[in-house]
N, C-alpha and C positions, 0 to 999 in steps of 0.2 A: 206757591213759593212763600216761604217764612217770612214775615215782614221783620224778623229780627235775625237775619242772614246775610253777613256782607255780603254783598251783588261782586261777582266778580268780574271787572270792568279789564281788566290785562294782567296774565301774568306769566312767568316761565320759573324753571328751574336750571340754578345753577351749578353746572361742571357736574364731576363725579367723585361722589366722599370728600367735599371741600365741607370745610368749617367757617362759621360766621360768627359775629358778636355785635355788641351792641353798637359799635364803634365803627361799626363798615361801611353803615349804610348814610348815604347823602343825599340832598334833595335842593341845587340851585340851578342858573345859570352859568355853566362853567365854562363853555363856549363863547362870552357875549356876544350872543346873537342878538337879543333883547328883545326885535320884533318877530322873534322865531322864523325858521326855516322856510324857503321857499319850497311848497311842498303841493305834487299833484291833486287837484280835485276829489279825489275818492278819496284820497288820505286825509283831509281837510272835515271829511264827513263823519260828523257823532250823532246820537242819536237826542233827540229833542228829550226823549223818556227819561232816560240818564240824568242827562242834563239836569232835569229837572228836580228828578229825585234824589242825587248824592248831595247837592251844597245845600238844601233847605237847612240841614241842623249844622254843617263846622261855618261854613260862610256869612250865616247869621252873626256869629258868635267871636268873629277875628274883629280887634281891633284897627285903625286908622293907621298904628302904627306898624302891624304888621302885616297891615293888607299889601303894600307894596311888595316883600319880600316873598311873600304866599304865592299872591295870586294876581297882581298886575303884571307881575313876571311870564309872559306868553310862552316860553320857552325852558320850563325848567326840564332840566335832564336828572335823572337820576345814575347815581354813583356809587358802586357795592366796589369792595377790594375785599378780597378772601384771606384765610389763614397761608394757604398755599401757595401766594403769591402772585393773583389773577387781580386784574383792575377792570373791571366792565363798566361803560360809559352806555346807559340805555335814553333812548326818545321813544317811549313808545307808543303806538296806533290803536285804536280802539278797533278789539277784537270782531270781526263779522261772524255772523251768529254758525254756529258749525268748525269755526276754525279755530288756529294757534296762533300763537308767533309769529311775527313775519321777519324776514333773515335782514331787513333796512332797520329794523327796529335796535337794533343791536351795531352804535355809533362806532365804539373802541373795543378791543381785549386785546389787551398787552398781558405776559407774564415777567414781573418783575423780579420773580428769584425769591426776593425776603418776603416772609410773612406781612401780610398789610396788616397794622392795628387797627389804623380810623383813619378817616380821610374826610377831611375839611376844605372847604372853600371861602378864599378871602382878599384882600387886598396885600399880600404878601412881597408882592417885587416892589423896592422903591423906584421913585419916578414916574410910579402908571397907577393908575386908575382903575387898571381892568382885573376881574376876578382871576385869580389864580389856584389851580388844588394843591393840598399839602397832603404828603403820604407818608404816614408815620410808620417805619419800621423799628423792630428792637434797637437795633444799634446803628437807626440813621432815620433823617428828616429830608426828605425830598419834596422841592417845590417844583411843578410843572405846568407849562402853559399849554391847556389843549384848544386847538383850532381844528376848521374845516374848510374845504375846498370844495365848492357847490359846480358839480359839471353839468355836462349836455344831460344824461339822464337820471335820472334819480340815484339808480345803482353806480352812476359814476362818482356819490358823494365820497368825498374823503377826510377823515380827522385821525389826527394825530396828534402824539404829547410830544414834548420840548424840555427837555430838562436847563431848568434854569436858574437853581444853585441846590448844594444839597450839605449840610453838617452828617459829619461824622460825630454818635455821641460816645463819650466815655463810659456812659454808664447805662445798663439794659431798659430799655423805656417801657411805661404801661401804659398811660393815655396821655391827652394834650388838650388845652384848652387855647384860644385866641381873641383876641380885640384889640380897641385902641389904649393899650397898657399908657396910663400917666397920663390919660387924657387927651394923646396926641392926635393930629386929622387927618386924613385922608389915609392913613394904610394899618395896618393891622399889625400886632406883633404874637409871637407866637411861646406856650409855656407849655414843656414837657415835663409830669413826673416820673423819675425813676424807680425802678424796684427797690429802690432803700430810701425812699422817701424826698430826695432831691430835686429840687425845683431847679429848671433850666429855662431861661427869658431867654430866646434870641429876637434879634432886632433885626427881622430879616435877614438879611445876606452875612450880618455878623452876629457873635454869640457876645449877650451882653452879662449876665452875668448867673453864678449857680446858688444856690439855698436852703442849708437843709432843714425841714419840717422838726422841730423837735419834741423828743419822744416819737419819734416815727418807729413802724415797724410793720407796718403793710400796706401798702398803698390803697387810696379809696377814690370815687369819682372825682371828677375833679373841672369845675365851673366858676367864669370871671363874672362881678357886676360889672359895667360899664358906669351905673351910676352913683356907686362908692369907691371904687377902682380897688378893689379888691378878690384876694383869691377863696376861693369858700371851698373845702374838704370836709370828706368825715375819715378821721382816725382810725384805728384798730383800738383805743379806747370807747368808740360805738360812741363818738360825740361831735358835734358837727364846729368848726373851726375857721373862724374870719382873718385871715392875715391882709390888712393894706399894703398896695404895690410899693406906697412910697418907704415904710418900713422894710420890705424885702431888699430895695435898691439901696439902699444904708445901710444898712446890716452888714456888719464885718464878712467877707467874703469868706469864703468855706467851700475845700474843695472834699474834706474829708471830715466825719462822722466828731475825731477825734477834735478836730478845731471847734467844733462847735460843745464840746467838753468843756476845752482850755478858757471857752469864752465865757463861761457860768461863772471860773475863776478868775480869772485874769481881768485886762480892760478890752477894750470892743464895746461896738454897739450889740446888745442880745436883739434875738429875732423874737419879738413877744406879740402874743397873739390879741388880737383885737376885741372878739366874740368867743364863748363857745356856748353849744349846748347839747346836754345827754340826752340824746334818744333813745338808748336803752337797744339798739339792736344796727346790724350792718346794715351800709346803705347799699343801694344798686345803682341811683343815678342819681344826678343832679342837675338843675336848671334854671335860670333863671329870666321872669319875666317880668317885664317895665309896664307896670299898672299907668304910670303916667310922667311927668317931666320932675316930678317930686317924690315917686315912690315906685318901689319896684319889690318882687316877692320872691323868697327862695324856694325852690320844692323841691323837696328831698324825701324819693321815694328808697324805704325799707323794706324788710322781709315780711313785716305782716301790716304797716300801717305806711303812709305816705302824708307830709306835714308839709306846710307852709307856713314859714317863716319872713316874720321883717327886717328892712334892713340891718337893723339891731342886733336880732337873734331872737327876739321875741317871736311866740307862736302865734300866727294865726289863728289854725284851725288844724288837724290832722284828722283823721280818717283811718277807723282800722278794717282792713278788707279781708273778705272771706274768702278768698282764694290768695295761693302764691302767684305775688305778679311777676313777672317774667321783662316788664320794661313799660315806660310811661313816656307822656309828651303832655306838657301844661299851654294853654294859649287865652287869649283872654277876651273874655265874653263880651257880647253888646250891653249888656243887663249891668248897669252901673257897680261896682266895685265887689263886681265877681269873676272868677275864673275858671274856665275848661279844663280839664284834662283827659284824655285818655290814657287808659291804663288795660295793659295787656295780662294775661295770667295765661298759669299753664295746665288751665283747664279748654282751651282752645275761642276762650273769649274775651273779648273786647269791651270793657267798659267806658261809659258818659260820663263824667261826674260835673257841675257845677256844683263848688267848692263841696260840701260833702254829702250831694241831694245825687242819688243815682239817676240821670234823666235819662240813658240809654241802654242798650246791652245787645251788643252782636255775635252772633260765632262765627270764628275764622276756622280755616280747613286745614289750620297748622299752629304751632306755641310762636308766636313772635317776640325774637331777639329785639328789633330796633324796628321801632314806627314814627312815621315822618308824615305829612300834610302839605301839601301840593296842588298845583294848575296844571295841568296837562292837555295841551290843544284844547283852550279854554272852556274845558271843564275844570270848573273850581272845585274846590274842597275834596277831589283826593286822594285815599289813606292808602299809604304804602308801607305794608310791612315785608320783613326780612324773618326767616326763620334760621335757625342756629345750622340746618343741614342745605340751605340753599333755596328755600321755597321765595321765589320774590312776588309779590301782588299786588297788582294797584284796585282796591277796592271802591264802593262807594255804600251809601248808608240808604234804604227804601227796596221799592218793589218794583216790578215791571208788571203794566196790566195783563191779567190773565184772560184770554179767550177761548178758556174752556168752559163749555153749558154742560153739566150732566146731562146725559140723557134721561126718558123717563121711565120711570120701570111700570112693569106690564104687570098688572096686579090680576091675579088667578085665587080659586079658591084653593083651600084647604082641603085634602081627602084624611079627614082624623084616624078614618080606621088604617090607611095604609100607614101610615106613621106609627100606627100602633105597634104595627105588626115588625115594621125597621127597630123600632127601640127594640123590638123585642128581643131581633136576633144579632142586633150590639150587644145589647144585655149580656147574653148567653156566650160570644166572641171574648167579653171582656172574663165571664166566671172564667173561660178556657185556660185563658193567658194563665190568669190567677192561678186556676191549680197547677199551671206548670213553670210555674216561676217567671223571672224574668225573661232566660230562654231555657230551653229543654234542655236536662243534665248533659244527655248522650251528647248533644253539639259539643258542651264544654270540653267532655272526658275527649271528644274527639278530639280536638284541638292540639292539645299537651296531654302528656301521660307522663306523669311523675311516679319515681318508685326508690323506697330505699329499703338498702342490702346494710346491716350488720355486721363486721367480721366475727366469726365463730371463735375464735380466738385473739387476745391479746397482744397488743404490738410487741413485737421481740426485742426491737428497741422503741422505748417509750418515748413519746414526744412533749410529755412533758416538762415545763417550764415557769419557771419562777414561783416555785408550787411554796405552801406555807403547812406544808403536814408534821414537821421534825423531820424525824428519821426513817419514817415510814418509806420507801420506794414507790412512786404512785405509775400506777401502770395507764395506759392509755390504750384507745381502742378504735378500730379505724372505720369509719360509715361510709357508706360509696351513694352515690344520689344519682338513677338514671332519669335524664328530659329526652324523649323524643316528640318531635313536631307531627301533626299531617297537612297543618297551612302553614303559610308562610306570617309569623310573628313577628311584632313590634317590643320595644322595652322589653326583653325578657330579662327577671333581677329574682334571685333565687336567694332569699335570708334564712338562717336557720337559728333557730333559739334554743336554747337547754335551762335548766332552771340552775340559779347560782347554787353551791361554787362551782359546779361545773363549767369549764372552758373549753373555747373551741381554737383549734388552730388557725381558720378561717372561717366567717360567718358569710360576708358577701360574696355572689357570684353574676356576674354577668355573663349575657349572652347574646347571639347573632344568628336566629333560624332566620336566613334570607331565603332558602329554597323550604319544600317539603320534605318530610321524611329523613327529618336529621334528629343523629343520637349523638348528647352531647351528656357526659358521665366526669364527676369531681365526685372527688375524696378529699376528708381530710379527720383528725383525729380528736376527739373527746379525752379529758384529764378533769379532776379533781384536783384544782386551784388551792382552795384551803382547808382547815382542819373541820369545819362542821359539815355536814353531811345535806345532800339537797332533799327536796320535799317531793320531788317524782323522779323517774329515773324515764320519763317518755322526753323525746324530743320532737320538734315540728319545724318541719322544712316547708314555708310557702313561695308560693311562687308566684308574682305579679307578670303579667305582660298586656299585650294591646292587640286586638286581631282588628286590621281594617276588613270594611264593609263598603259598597258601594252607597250608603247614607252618608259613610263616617269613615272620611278617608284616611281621617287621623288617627282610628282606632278605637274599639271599644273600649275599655279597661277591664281585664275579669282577674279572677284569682282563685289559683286551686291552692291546696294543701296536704300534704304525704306527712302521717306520725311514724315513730321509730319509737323502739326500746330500746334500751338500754342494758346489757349483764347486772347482775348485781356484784357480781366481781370484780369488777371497775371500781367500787366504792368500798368494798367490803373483802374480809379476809378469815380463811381458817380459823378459829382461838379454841382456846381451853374453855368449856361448859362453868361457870359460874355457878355456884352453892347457893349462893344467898342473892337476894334482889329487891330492888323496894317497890317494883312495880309488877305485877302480874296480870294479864292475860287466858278467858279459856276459850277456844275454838271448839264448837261443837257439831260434828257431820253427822250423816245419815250410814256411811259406809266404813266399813271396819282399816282399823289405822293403817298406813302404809308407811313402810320402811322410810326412813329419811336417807339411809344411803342412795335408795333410788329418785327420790324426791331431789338432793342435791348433790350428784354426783362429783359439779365440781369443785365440793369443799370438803369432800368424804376422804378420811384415812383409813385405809383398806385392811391395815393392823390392828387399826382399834374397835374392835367388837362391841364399845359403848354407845359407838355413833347410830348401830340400828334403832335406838331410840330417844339420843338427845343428843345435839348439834353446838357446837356454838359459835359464833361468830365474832370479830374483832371489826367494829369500822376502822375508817383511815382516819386518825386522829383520836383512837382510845379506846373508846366506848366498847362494851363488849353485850352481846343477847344471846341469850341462849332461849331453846326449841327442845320441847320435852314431848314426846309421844306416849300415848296411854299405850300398854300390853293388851286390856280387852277392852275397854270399851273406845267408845269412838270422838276422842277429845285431845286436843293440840293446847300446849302451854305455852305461852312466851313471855318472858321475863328479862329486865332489861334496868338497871340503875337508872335511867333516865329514860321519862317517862316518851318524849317524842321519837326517841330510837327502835322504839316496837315500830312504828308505822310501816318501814320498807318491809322488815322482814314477814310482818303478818302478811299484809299485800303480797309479797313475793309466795308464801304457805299456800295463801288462795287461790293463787293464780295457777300454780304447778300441781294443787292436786283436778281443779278442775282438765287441768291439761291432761292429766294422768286417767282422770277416770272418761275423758273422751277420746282418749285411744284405745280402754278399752268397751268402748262404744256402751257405755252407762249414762245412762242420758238424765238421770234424776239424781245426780248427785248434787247434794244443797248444803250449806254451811250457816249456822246460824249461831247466838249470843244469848247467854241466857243470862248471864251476869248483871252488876250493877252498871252502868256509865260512867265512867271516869270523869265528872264533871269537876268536881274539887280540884285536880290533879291538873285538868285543862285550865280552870281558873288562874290557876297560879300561871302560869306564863301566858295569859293572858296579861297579869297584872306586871310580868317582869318586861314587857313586849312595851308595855304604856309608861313603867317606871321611866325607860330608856327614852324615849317620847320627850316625856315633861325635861327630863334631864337635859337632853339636849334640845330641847326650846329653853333655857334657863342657863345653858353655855353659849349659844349664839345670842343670846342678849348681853350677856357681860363682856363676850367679844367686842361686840358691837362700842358696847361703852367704852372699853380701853381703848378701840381706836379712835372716837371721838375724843378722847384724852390724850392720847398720842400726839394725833395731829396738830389738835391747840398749843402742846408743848412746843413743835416745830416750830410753830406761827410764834409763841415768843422768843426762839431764840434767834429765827433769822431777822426779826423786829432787830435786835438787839446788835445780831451782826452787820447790818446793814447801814447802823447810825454810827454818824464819822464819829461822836464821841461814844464809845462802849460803854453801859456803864455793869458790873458788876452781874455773872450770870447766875445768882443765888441761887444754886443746885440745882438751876433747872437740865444741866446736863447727868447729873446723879439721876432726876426725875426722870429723865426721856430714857437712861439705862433699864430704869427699872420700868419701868412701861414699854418697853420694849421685851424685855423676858418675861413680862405676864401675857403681852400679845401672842405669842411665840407660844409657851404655856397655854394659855387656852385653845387655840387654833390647835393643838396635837391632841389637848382635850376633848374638842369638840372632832376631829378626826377618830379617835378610840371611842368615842361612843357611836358615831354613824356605823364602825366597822360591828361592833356589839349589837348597833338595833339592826342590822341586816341580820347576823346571828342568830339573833333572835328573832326575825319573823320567818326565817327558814324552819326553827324550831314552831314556831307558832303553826304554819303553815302541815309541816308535818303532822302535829297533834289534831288541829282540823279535821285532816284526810281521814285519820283514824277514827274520830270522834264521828262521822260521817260514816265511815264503813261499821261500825258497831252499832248504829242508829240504823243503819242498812238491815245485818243481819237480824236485831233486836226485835224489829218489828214487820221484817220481807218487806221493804219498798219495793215498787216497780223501779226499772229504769229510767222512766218521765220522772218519780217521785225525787229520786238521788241525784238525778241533775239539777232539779228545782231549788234541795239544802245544798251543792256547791255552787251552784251562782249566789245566795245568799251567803255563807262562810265562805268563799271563796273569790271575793269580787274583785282584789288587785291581784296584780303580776308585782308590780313593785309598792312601797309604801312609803310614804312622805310625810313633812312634818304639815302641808297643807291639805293634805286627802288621806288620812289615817285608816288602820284598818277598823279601829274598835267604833269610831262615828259612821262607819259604812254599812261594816256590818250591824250595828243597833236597827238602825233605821230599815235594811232587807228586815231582819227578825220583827221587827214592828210593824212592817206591813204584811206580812206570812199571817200574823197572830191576829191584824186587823181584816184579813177578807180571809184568805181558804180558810183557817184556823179559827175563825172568831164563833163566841156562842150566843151572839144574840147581835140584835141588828144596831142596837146602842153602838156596842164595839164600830161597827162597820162604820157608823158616820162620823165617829173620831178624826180628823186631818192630821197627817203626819207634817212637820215640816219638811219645807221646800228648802233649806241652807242647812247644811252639815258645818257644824264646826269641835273643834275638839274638846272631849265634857272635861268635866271636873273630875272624875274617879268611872270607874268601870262596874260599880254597883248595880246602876240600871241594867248593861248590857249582860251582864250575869245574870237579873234578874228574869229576863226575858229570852234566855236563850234555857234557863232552867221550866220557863214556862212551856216556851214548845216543846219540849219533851215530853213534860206531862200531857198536854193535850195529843199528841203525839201516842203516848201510853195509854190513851182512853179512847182512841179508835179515830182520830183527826187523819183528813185526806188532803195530804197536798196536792194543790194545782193550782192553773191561772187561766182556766175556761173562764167564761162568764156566769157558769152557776156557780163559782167559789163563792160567790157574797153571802148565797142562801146560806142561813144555818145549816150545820148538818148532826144528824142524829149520831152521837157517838158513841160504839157499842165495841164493847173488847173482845177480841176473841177469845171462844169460847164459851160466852153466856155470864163473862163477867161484870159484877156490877160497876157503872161508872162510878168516878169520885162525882160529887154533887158540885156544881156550877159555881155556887160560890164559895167553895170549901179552898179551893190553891191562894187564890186571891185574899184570903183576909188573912193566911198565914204569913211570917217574915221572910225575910228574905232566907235565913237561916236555917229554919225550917223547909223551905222548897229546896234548896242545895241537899240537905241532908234527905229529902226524897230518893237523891237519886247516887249519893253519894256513901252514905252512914248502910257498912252490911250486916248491921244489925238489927237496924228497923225497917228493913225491906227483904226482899228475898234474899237470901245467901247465898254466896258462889259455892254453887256443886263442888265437894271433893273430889280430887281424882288422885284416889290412891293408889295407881302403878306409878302417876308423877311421886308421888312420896315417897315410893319405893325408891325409883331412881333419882331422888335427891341422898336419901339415906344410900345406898351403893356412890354416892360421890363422897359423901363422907368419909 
């Protein structure tokens, strides 16, 4: 057992979905019984253990003056009232070891209808002497007298309440505080705040007078001294506030907000506050303890510190606490001119404090709203908390002795070799799992089987919507996506993505496999949103769910995923062959040229006899490529005004003739590059992708400033409007006009340019793919190779102005260059950095992405085994000689671009004169 564990000494739980607060819970004699119940033998009996060990630390620690009210009190009963309207009057038993509750322990429950706030105990009826409860509702104060009737057997007890006057209030009540207001003896009077800030005195059985708090606007705790006679609040200014009773009781009376207006201007007594002082944050309680006949201390527990205060307002001491507390109780120590407190948090513990020294620390089995300190069948010191849903406990603080001995273990030897032999075939269980994943494929496919279907054709009617092409008609195209189960599934949620501007008509789908063997099929329709063109035309439909297991009844979590194509019809349109172009293109195969009418049937006019060997195409939004076929030899051209608009339709050339020569079962058809690399070409929008970048990091800053400037204009003119004499608004409203259409202005600004750098990194993103599949054919990558350069160029999906693509990709290309790619073991021990942030220009990453190519061009092998570190011998094929090691590097940046860019000082793009021919026939 924890020695830092409340003991739990009794407790039960209240009602069902009831609500509690801090206010509910009470801890007197409400009954005066005084010398406690006549109560059987066995009920009478606690345990000496207990005893012993709950009051050693609060009973130590209570004052002279509050020992009487604690704990010479034989009989205190405890008193919860609920949100719902429940008043429970408990006495309770100490629990025998194995049991609950016992149904004697449980005095009263009445429902009273109205919500209970708080419920007080006090000297309330004039005339008498004897305790009486107050039960505050919103819009009433009810005083009752509870009694009991002791029969023949125990279960004959009987109590009851009495109602014995009750105010109706006019105004919605929050909390209430009481004492001997003005100093008076022998009875108590009572002060409720209202939700607008209104104080209400009654004097017992009549209503003496009401007061409103000024500057109110939320109401805060609210606690009497007895030995200043004053009321203490904290504000909705977050500043804690002394008004004296006798100033309240003088104070021009006030039934409404508006009189105590008139009374700033007019005559009347004003209601002026005594003390105040800024704590700097909301309170939750407050309390007040009488250190002695001369001094007494305020404590006012907040959201992250708890202060004590003297009568003045001066601070004692505060205290900032590492947890959020949830509710406090101050009491006052034996230890000369110190005080206790307990403080609750809603980490489920219980703190000690003597003034700001942590001397304990418990954990409760719940967040406690309201904790109180108690005698219960003289067990002193205690601690009964209330939790917000009903948990009520009466705890203590220590251990009970344990009489458990370990047994002793039976010590044997060691057999090393058979342990040898176990490690060995864990070992071998563990390599198993490993090579087969987490769990075996087949389970998963069995599970779910996902599949998606393409329409062969074009919606007849288009569903597209809010599209930005002009006058283009943009056609749509309709994808069917089938799930069937063979278990029964949890969470199935089925997302699909398309790359911008591609839109979809719906992208979420849920689902409900409760049984097996269900087929559940959605469609919905693909469009071209706006005028640029996307950077793949594949889509990816995954699919999250959860399969329970009898480990995990809650569910695995796994995820499959189904790709789709796309037509290029969808994006793209018949046009006129283009003459001229500033960008070219050659594709070089092994096998003799194939018609483009067959190639792309569905863009072929069956009139025009030109199409057998040049095509051209119109995207949606302008752009126009044209596709030029050699007559003999074996070479595809593509030419296109802008340079990232080759991308689809090369891709799309590749793909259809591979398709073509595997239907007719040619199995060594290969496509290769023999050209220079469009690095130059790629550059440039690399640098137009970064322009946009800085641009708008340098519009959202000057936003930023106008509205900083904006707002201060405000601040002077409602300064201005607000003071009874005006004086003269020297164009600060001319100022706010105009600072207002530059906000407006920038903000549209800085909108046109997100829409632009999105533009742009679709075009960016395009030229990539290409730059990738020319580096493909250039030099035969494998397929391991080509996925290794697009996770490096290709690392986001989207791109930001705090994770960019040019500091992303630098840093992949830097580390390619420093392990597979590197020529000597120097390189390798370089450190890259660990913080990407955005450079200053794009020179380096040019630099270095011109590097890998070369190295690239001299016989370099991408990977990411663990022999990448090793140098590797790089030899070109064919028996050509490498460049010399330190021959790239000491040239400029200049010169390595022009390696790969200038067709002059490098190899030349082969002629293809049937292309020339059929440019001259367009002519």
């Amino acid at each position: 057992m924890s020695l830092f564990k409340a003991r739990d000494w009794w407790s039960t739980v209240l009602g069902e979905k009831e609500e509690f607060d801090q206010g509910c819970l009470c801890l007197a004699d409400v009954d005066n019984s005084r010398n406690g119940q006549v109560l059987h033998g066995d009920q009478k009996r606690a345990s000496d253990n207990q005893d012993r060990s709950c009051w050693w630390f609060l009973s130590h620690h209570v004052s002279a003056a509050n020992w009487t009210q604690h704990f010479l009190c034989k009989s205190n009963k405890i008193i919860v009232g609920s949100f719902m309207g429940y008043l429970r009057i408990f006495n309770p038993h100490p629990v025998k070891t194995g049991g609950g509750p016992q149904a004697e322990d449980l005095l009263l429950e009445v429902h009273l209808r109205d919500p209970v706030l708080q419920v007080e105990v006090g000297k309330f009826v004039s005339g008498s002497e004897m305790l009486h409860l107050a039960v505050l509702h919103s819009r009433k104060l009810c005083v009752y007298s509870v009694s009991g009737t002791l029969g023949n057997v125990e279960h004959g007890n009987q109590y009851q309440i009495k109602l014995m006057y009750e105010h109706h209030l006019q105004r919605t009540a929050c909390n209430m505080t009481y004492g001997p207001f003005g100093a008076v003896k022998g009875r108590d009077l009572i002060c409720i705040q209202s939700m607008d800030g209104m104080l209400m005195v009654f004097e017992q059985e009549s209503y003496a007078f009401g007061r409103f708090l000024p500057g109110s606007l939320l109401p805060g705790p609210l606690a009497y001294s007895p030995r200043t006679d004053s009321f203490i609040t904290v504000s909705s200014c977050r500043q804690v506030e002394s008004y004296k009773y006798q100033v309240l009781a003088f104070a021009t009376d006030a039934d409404k907000k508006q009189e105590m207006e008139q009374q700033k201007l007019g005559s009347g007594k004003r209601l002026v506050v005594d003390w105040t002082l800024n704590i700097g944050e909301q309170a939750l309680d407050i309390c007040i303890i009488p250190l002695n006949q001369s001094a007494s201390s305020v404590f006012v527990l907040g959201e992250r510190n708890f202060f004590c205060l003297k009568d003045n307002g001066q601070i004692r001491f505060m205290k900032k606490l590492d947890c959020s507390p949830s509710c406090f109780l101050p009491y006052c120590s034996v230890s000369e001119g110190t005080i206790n407190t307990l403080v609750g948090n809603h980490n489920h513990m219980l703190h000690v404090y003597q003034d700001v020294t942590l001397k304990w620390a418990t954990q409760l089995p719940h967040v406690p709203v309201a904790v109180r300190v108690g005698c219960l069948h003289d067990l002193k010191g205690v601690i009964v908390t209330l939790s917000d849903d009903g948990h009520l406990q009466c705890s203590y603080l220590g251990t009970d002795p344990s009489l458990f001995q370990a047994p002793k273990v039976e010590s044997r030897e060691l057999n090393y070799d058979e342990l040898d032999v176990e490690l060995k075939e864990l070992q071998k269980i563990i390599k198993d799992v490993k090579s087969q994943g987490v769990w075996p494929l087949t389970e998963q496919e069995d599970d779910l089987k996902v599949s998606a279907a393409v329409s062969s054709a074009l919606d007849s009617v288009s569903q597209a919507t809010n599209v930005e092409t002009g006058a283009d008609s943009v056609p749509s195209i309709t994808v069917k996506i089938t799930l069937q189960n063979q278990v029964v599934l949890q969470k199935v949620k089925l997302s699909v993505y398309v790359q911008p501007p591609l839109q979809l008509t719906c992208d979420q789908f849920t689902f409900d496999f409760v049984a097996p063997d269900m087929t559940s099929i959605v469609t919905f329709s693909v469009y071209l949103k706006k005028t640029y063109t996307p950077s793949e035309l594949e889509g990816n439909a995954v699919v999250s769910y959860s399969r329970a297991t009898d480990r995990n009844p809650d569910g695995i979590p796994r995820v499959i995923q189904c790709k789709f194509r796309l037509p290029l019809n969808l994006i793209c349109l018949p046009g006129q062959p283009s003459k001229t172009a500033s960008h070219k293109l050659t594709i070089d195969t092994n096998k003799s040229p194939v018609s483009l009418l067959g190639l792309f049937p569905d863009f072929a006019n069956p009139s025009d006899d030109d199409q057998m060997n040049v095509m051209g195409f119109r995207l949606l939004g302008g752009s126009r490529v044209t596709l030029l076929a050699s007559r003999t030899s074996q070479r595809y051209r593509i030419q296109s005004e802008r340079f990232e608009d080759l991308w689809l339709i090369t891709n799309e050339l590749i793909l259809r003739l591979q398709d073509h020569f595997e239907k007719q079962g040619t199995k060594d058809f290969a496509c290769s590059f023999s050209g220079c690399v469009p690095l130059q070409e790629y550059f440039e929008l690399i640098d137009h992708h970064f322009e946009l970048r800085i641009n708008g990091e340098k519009l959202e800053e000057l936003l930023s400033e106008r509205a900083v400037q904006f707002r201060a204009i405000q601040r002077r003119l409602l300064t201005r409007f607000r003071d009874k004499t005006p004086a003269p608004l020297q164009h600060l409203d001319t100022l706010l006009d105009g600072t207002y259409k530059q906000v407006i202005a920038l903000a549209d600004a800085v909108q046109e340019n997100q829409d632009r750098l999105l533009q742009s990194f679709a075009g960016l993103k395009s030229a990539t793919h290409l730059l990738i599949l020319l580096i493909r054919l250039w030099q035969r990558l494998s397929a391991d190779q080509t996925a290794i350069l697009e996770a490096a160029f290709l690392p986001l999906q989207e791109d930001t102005q705090e994770l960019g693509w040019e500091e992303t990709v630098d840093a992949a290309v830097a580390h390619l260059l420093k392990t597979c790619l590197s020529k000597s073991s120097k390189e390798q021990a370089l450190n890259l950095s660990s913080q990407l942030s955005v450079p200053k220009d794009t020179s380096r990453l040019k630099k270095h992405i011109t590097l890998l190519c070369d190295r690239l061009a001299k016989g370099g092998r991408l990977c990411v085994s663990t022999d990448a570190a090793a140098p590797q011998a790089m030899v070109m094929p064919g028996g050509c000689t490498p460049i010399p090691e330190s021959d790239l590097e000491e040239r400029s940046l200049d010169d390595a671009t022009e390696l790969f860019t200038n067709h002059k000082h490098l190899i030349a793009e082969p002629p293809v004169p049937e292309v020339s021919a059929l440019q001259g026939v367009l002519e």
